[in-house]
N, C-alpha and C positions, 0 to 999 in steps of 0.2 A: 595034859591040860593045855602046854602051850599048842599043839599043834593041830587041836581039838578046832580052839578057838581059833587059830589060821587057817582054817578049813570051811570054818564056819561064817568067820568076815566073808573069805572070798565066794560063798554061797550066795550070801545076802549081797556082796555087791554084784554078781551077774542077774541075780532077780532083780535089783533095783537098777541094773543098765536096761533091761527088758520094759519094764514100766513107764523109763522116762522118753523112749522112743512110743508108747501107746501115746495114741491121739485124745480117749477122752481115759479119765484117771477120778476114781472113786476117793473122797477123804480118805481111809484106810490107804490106800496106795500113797498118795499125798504125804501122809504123815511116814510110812515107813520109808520114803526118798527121803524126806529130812532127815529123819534119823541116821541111815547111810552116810549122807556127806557130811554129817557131824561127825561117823566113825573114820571118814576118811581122812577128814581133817586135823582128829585126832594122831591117824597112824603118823600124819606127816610131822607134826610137832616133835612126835615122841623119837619120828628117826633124825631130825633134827638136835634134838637133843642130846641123843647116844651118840652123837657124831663128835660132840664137844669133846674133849682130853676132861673127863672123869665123868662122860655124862651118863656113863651107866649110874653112879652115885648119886649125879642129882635129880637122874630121875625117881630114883627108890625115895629121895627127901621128898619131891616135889607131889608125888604118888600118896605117902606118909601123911605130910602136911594137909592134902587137896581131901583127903579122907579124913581127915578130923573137923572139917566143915560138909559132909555129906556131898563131895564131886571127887571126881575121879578124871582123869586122863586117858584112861586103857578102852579099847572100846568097848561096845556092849558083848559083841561074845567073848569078851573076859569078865564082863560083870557077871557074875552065879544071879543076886537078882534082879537085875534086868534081862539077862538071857532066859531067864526061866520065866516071866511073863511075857518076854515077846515071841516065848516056843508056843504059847498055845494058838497063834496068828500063823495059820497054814500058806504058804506061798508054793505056789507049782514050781518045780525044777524047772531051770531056763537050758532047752537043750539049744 
């Protein structure tokens, strides 16, 4: 699963580097760039975190916590569902 989803951010973020060098950019495209640098922003908090002396633990509390009000920390392809409604949103491989 972890390695799934690290395979799967790093997909979605070479499609969404592709996208923000296009010149014109459909809402769909628009809305999936946002969502991107929300995951990026995410990653960096979270290795911010782990960085602290026990922050592996605070992030499991803050993870724990954040999900008892319906948010989450982890990106989207760690969310089961959110990754499985933004699987049906086809993006071409970015060669």
């Amino acid at each position: 699963m972890l390695r799934t989803g690290y395979l799967k951010e790093y997909r979605e973020t070479r499609v969404m580097l592709g996208l923000v060098f296009k010149k014109i950019k459909s809402h769909d495209e628009k809305i999936f760039i946002w969502r991107q640098l929300k995951d990026i922003a995410r990653i960096f908090a979270m290795t911010g975190i782990v960085i602290l002396p026990g922050g592996a633990f605070i992030l499991a509390l803050l993870e724990t916590g954040l999900r008892r009000v319906n948010r989450t920390i982890m990106p989207s392809a760690f969310n089961r569902r959110e990754s499985l409604r933004e699987s049906s949103i086809d993006r071409p491989p970015l060669c």
